[in-house]
N, C-alpha and C positions, 0 to 999 in steps of 0.2 A: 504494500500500500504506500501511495504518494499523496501528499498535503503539496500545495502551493497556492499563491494568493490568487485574491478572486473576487468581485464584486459580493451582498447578501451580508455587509458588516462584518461579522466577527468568522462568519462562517466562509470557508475555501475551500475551491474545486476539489479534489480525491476520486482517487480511481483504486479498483482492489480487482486483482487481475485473480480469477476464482480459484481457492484451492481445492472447492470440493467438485470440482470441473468432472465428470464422465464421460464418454463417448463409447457406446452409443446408449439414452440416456433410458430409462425404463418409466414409460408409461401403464399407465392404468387402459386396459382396452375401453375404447368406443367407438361410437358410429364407423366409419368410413367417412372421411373429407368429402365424398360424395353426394350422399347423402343431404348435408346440408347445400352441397352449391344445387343439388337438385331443388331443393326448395326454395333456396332464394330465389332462381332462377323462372321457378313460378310464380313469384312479386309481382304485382305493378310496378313498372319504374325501372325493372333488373336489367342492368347492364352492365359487363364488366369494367370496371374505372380505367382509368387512363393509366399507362405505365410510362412518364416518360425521358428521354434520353435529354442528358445534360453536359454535351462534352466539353462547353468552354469552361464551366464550372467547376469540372475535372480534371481541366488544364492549369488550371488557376492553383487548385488544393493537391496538385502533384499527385493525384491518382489517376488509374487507367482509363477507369468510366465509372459512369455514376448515373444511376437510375433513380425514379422518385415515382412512387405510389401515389395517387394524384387519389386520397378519399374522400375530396371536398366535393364531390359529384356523386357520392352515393347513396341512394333512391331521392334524392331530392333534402335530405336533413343538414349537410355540409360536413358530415362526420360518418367516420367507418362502424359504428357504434351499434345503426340496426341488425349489424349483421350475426352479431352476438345476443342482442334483446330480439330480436325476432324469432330467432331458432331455440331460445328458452321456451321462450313464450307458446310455438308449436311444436316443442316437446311436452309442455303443462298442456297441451289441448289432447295432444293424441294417446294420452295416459291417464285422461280425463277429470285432472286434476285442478282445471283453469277456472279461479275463482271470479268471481262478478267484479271485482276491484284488485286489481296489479298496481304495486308501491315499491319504490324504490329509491335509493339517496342516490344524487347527483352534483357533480363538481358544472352539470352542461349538457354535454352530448350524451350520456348515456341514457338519462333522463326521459331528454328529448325521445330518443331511440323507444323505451319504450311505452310511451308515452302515444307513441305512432303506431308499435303495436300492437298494443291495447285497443286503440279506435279500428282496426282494422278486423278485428274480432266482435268490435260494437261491446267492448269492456269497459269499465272505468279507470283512471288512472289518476294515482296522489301520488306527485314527486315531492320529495325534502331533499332543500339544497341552502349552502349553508347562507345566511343574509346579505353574505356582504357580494356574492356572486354578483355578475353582469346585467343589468335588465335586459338587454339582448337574449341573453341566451332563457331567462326566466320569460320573458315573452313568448321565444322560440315555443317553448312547453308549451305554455296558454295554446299556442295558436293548435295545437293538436287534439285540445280538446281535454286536457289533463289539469286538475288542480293542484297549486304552486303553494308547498308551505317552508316558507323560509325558517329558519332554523340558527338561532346565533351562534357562534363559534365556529369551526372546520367543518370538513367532513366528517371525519370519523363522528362527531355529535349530530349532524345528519342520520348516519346509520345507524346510530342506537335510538336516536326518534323515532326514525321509519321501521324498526323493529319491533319497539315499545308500541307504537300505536297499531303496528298491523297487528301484532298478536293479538291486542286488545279487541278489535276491532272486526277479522276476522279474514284479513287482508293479505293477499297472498305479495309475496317480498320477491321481486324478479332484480338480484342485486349481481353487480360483477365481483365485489369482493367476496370472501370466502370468511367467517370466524365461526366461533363456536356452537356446535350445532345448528348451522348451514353452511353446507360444504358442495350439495349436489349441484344447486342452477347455477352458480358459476362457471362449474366445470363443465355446462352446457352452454354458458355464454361465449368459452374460451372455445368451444366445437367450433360454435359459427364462426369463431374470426377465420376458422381454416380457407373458409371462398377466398379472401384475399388473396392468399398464398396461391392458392389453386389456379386462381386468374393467373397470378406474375409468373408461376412457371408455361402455364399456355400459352401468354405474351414473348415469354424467353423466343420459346421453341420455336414459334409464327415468324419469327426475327431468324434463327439460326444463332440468336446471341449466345453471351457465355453466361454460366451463372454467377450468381454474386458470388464474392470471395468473403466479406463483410456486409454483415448487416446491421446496421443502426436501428435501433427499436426504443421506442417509446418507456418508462418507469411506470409511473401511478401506482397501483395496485400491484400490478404485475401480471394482467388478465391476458394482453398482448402479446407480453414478449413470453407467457407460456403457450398461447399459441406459435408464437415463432418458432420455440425448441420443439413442439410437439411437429412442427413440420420438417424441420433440417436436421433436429437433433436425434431424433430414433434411428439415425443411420449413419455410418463411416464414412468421412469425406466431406460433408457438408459444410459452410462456409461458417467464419467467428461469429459469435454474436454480441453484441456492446448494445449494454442497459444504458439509456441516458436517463437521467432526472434532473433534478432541479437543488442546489445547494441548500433549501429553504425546506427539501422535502424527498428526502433519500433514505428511505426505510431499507429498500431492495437493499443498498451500499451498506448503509447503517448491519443489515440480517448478515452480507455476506463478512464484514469483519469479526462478526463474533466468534470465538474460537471453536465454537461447535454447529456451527452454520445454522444457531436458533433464530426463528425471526426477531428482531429488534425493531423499536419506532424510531423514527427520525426525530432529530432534538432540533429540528429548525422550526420556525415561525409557522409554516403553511400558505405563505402570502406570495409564493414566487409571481410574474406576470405570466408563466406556462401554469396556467388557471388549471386546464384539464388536470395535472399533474401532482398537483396539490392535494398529494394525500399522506398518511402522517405512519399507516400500519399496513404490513404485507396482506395478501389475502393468502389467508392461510390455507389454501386449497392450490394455489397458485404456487408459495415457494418450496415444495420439497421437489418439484420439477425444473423451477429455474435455480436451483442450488446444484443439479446437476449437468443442468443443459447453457446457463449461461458461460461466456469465456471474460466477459469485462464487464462490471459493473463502475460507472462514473456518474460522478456529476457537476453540472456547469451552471455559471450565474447567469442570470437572465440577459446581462449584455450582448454573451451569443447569444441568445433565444432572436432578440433586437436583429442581431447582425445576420442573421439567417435569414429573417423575416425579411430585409430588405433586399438581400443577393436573390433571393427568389422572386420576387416581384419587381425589380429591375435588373433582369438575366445578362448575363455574359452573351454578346453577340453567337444570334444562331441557335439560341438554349430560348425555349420557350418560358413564357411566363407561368408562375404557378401563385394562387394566392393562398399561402397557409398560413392559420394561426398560429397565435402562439404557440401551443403544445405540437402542433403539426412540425411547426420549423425545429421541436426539440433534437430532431436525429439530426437534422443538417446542423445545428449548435454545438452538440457531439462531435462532430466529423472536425468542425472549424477548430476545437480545442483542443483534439486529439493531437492535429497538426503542426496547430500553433503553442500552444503551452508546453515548453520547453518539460515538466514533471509529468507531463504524460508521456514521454520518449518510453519509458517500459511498455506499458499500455499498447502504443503504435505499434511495436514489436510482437507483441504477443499477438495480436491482432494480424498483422501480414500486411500492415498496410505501404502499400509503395506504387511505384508509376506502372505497375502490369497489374493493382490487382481491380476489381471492380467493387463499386459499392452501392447497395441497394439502401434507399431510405423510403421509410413511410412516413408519408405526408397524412398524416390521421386528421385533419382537419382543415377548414378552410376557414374563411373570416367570421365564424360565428358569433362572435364582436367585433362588427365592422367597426364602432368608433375607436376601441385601444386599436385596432389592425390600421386603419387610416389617421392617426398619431402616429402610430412606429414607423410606418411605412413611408406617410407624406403625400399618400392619393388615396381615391376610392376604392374602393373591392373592383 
């Protein structure tokens, strides 16, 4: 593990290159990846997202190539999010388990997500999300027909609200984290993000490209980037993975430094500008898989989050425009610090990063707060 300085006050970037790293990593059987792109794929709206190529920006950060998951186009939400609340959501139908009222805590996009598919089912829907969150994104909700109960403090007091009141209440909890006696609909939230994947190796192949060598993946929870191991990591060969977070809220970093890879919370504030990401405790259903399948976990201050946000939306000649949010531009903030902060030189290493190797980022969101996104940025969405 590496310290060096960093925007977030008292707290600085750190990377902790994994010790309890496996290959290849052992999952709990489910579905088939299929499976699920089959039913999204029966959505209104389904199409697979944009994957796209960014070579001057690859030129720029001294790697080979660099691709970018483009989720601000998916079903219409601006976030990768349904694709995991939706496939919960019809696995609780086809089990017949789907209560008249779906509840969940949200930082935003998840919320939203199932918020969307709940109306789609003609269900009700109460998200808890924490008060000081965006009106943008609390609108977002409204507009799907869900009721918004702001909640003061973090997250995490989010989900023991939405807990406390669903039990009471009679409320079924459709949440991405994983704690104490709820551990199953995550690990269904974490199926669906499998479509993602499944699109970007079909996009590879349509191309005859290469595949990633490095994958930069999203923190929060941890719901993502154990999708990500469950798709690279059950096999030999597959490319590094690097957890990004946010200085302010690095439970995943915080879990992997402990001497026994117990999960641990993060001791930051919870206030980073990568909003999505701002969460304080692993999902515990989430880290005994990314304890074996991740290879890097870091994290960086929002100034890259800042600097990513504007390289993407005013591209390097030739490189298309992408508009991602704050938590969207977290993997390309990773990649920026990996290179440039001299104490992440381990990190780059272990990692394989150099001018032949390729790197895939996901873009999990798009301006789903247009006003901070047109602040950082300096134009409209």
């Amino acid at each position: 593990m590496t310290t060096g300085g960093g925007g977030g006050g008292e707290r600085v970037m750190r990377h902790r290159i994994n010790p309890f790293r496996k290959r290849p990593v052992a999952v709990a059987p489910h579905p088939p990846p299929a499976a699920a792109r089959s039913f999204h794929a029966s959505l209104p709206g389904y199409a697979p997202t944009p994957l796209h190529r960014l070579p001057g920006l690859a030129d720029r950060l001294g790697v080979g190539a660099l691709r970018a998951k483009d989720e601000s186009h998916r079903f219409g939400l601006g976030a990768f999010k349904g694709l995991g609340a939706s496939w919960a959501v019809e696995r609780l139908r086809a089990t017949g388990h789907l209560a008249g009222t779906l509840a969940t805590a949200t930082d935003g996009n998840h919320g939203r997500a199932v918020a969307w598919a709940a109306r789609q089912l003609g269900r009700r829907a109460v998200i808890f999300i924490p008060a000081h969150s965006a009106p943008a994104r609390m609108k977002a909700i409204r507009s799907e027909g869900a009721e918004v109960v702001p909640v003061p403090g973090t997250y995490e007091d989010a989900v023991r609200a939405c807990a406390e009141r669903s039990a009471s209440a009679g409320w079924q909890v459709v949440a991405d984290v994983g704690y104490e006696g709820y551990l199953e609909i995550p690990t269904w939230v974490v199926e669906g993000y499998a479509t993602m994947f499944e699109e970007i190796e079909e996009q590879l192949a349509a191309e005859s490209a290469p595949a990633a060598d490095v994958v930069m993946v999203q923190g929060g929870v941890g719901s993502l980037a154990a999708a990500a191991v469950r798709h690279y990591g059950i096999r030999n060969g597959g490319p590094a993975l690097a957890v990004v977070e946010p200085v302010e809220a690095d439970c995943l970093l915080e879990s992997a430094l402990t001497s026994d890879g117990s999960p641990a919370p993060s001791r930051g504030d919870q206030r980073s500008l990568m909003a999505c990401l701002n969460c304080g405790e692993v999902s515990r259903g989430a880290w005994p898989v990314l304890r074996e399948g991740v290879d890097v976990f870091l994290s960086v201050t929002d100034e890259y989050a800042v600097r990513a946000m504007r390289l993407l939306a005013h591209p390097a000649p030739g490189d298309p425009r992408v508009v991602a949010g704050e938590s969207g531009a977290a993997g390309l903030a990773g990649l920026l610090a990996l290179v440039e902060h001299e104490p992440f030189r381990e990190a780059r290493g272990a990692l394989g990063l150099s001018r032949r190797a390729t790197v895939l980022l996901l873009v999990t969101e798009g301006a789903t707060d247009p006003e901070t996104w047109t602040r950082v940025v300096g134009q409209a969405p």
